[in-house]
PAZAPA-4460 file (N, C-alpha, C; in steps of 0.05 Angstrom, whole numbers, plus 32768, in hexadecimal, padded with zeros to 4 digits):
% residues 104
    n_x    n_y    n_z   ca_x   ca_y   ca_z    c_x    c_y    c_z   seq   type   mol
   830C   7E6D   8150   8309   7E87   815C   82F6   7E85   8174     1      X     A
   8305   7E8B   8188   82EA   7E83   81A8   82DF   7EA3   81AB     2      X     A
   82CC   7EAE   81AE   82B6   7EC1   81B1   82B6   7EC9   81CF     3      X     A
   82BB   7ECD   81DF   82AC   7ECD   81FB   828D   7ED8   81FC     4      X     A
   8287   7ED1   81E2   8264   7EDB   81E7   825A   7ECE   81F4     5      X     A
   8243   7EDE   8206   8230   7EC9   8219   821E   7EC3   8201     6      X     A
   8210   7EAB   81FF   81FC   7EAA   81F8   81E3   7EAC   8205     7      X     A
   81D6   7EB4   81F6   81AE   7EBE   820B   81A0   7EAA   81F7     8      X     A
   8191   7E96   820C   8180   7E83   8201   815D   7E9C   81F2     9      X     A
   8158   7E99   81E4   8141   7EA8   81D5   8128   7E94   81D0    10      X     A
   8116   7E9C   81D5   80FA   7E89   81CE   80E5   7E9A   81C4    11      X     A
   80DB   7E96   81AA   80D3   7EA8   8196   80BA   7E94   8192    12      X     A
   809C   7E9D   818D   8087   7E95   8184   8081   7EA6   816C    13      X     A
   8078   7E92   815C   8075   7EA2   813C   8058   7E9D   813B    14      X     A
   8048   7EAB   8127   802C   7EB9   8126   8019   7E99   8126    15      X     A
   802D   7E86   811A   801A   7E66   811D   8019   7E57   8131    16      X     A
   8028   7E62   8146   802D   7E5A   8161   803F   7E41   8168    17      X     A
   8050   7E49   8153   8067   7E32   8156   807B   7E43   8160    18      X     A
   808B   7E32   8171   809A   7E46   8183   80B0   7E36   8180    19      X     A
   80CD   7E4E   817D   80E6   7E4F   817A   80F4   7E4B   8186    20      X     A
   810D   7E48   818D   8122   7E49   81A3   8141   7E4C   8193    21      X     A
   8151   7E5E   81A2   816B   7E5B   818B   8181   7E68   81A9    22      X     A
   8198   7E6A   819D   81B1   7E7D   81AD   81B2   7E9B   819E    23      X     A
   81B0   7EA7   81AE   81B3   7EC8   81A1   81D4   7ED4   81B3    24      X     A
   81E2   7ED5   819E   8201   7EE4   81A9   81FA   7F00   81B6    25      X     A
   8214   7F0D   81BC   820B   7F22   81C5   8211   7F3D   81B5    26      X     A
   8205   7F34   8199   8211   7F46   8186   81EF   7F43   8175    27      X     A
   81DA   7F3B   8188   81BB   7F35   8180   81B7   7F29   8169    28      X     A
   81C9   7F19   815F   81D4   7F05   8142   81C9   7EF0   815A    29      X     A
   81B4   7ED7   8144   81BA   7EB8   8151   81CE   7EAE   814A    30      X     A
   81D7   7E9E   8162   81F2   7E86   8158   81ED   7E82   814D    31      X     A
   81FF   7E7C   8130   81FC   7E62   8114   8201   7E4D   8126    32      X     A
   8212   7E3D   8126   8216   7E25   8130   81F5   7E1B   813B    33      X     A
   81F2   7E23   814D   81E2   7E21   816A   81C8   7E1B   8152    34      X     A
   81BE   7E30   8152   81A4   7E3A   813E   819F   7E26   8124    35      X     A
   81BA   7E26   8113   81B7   7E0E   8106   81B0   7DF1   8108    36      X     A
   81C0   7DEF   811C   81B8   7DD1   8127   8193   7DD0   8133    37      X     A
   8197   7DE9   8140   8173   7DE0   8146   815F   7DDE   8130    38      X     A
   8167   7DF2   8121   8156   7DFA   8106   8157   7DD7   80FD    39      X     A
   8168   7DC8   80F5   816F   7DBD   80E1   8165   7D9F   80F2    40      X     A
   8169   7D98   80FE   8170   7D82   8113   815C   7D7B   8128    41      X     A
   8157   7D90   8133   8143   7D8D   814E   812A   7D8E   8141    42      X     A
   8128   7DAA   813B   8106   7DB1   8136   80FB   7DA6   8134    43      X     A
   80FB   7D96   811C   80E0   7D84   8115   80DF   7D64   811D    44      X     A
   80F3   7D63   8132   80F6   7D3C   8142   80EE   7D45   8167    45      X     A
   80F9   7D5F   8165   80F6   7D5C   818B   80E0   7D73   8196    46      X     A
   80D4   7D6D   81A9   80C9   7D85   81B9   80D8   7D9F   81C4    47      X     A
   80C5   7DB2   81C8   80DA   7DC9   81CF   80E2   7DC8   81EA    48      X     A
   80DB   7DB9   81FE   80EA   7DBE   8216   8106   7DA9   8209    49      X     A
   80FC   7D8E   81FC   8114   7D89   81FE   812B   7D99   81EE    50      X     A
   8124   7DA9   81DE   8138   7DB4   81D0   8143   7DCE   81E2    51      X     A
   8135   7DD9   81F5   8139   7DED   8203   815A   7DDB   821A    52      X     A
   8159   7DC5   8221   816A   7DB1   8227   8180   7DB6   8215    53      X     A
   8179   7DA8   81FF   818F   7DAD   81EC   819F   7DC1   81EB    54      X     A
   8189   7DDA   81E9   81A2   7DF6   81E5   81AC   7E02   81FD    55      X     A
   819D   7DE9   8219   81A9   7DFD   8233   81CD   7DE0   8238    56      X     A
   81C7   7DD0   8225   81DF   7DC5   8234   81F7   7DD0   8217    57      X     A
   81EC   7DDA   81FC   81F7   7DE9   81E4   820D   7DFE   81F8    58      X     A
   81F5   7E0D   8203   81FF   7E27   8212   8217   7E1B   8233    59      X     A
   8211   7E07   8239   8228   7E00   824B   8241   7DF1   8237    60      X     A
   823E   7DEA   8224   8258   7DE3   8217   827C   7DFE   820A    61      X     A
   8251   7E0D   8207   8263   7E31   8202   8277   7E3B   821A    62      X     A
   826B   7E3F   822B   8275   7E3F   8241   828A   7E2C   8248    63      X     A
   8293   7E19   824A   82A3   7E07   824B   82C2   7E11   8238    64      X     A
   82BB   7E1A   821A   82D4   7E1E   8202   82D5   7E3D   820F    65      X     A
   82C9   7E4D   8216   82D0   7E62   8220   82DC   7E62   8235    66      X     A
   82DD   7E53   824F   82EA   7E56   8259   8306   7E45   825B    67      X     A
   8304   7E3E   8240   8321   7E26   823C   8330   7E2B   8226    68      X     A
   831C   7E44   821E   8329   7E59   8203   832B   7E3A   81ED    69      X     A
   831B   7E34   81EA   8319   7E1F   81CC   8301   7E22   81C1    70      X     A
   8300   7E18   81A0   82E9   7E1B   8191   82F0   7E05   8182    71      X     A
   82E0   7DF1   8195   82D7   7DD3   8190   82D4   7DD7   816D    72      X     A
   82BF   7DDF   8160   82B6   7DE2   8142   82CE   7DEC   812E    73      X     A
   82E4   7DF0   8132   82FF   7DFC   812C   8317   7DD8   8128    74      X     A
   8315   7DD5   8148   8325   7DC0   814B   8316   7DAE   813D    75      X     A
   8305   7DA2   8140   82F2   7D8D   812D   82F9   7D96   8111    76      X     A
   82F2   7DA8   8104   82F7   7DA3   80E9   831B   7DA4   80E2    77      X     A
   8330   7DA8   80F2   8342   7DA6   80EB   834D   7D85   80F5    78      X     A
   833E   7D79   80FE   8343   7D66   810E   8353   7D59   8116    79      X     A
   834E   7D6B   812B   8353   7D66   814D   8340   7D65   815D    80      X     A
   833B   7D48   8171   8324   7D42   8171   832E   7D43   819C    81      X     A
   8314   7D40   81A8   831A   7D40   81C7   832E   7D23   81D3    82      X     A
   8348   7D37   81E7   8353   7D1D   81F5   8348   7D11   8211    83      X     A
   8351   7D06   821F   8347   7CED   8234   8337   7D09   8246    84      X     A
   8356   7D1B   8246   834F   7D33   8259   833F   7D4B   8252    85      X     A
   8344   7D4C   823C   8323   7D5D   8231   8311   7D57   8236    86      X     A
   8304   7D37   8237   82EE   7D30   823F   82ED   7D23   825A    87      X     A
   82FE   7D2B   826C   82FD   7D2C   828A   82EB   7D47   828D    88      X     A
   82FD   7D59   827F   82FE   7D79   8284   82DC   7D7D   8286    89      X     A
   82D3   7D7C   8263   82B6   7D71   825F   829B   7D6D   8277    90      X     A
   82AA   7D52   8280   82A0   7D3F   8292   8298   7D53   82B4    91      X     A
   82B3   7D63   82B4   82B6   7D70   82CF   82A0   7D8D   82D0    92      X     A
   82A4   7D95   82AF   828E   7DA8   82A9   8273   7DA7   82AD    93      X     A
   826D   7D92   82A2   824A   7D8D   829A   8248   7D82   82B8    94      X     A
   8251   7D82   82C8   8249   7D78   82E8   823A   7D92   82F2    95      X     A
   824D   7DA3   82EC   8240   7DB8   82F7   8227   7DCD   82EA    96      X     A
   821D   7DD8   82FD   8203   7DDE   82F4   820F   7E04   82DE    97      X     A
   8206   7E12   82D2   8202   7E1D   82BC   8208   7E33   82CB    98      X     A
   81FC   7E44   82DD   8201   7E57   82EF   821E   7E52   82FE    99      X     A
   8222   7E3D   8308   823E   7E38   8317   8251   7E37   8303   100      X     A
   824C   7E30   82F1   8265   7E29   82D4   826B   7E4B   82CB   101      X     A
   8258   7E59   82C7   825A   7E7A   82BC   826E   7E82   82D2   102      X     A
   8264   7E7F   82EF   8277   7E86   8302   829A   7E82   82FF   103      X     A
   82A3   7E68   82F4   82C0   7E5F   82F5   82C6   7E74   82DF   104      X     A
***
């Protein structure tokens, strides 16, 4: 199921001064996907700019199945996995910068 939700990057400091970062839909729900993986994976191995990286290239992959109407996490578990030209497609994507990609 592809969403055309934007996602909004969120950065949350909690009362011990450890500070958060996640994808918030536009339904003010955080992504599962997105959120999980940071929760689970990042937090406690990487720094927060680098994870702020993480969820800004998360948030250019969104962008990418939205505008190609696919949900990568769909096809993977039915598996069907990326062809030569999916990962051209990919390739032609992540060139461009985040603001110009929202544009196409």
């Amino acid at each position: 199921m592809v969403s055309d939700q934007v996602l909004i990057q969120r950065n949350t400091i909690h009362s011990s001064d450890e500070r958060f970062s996640y994808h918030e839909a536009e339904d003010n729900l955080p992504d599962y996907w997105s959120t999980l993986f940071v929760t689970v994976e990042l937090r406690c191995k990487l720094s927060q700019n680098t994870i702020l990286s993480v969820l800004g290239a998360l948030r250019h992959l969104k962008i990418w199945e939205d505008a190609n109407v696919r949900d990568l996490v769909s096809e993977f578990a039915a598996g069907k996995f990326l062809t030569p030209i999916d990962i051209e497609a990919l390739y032609e994507h992540f060139t461009l910068k985040s603001s110009e990609a929202e544009k196409v």
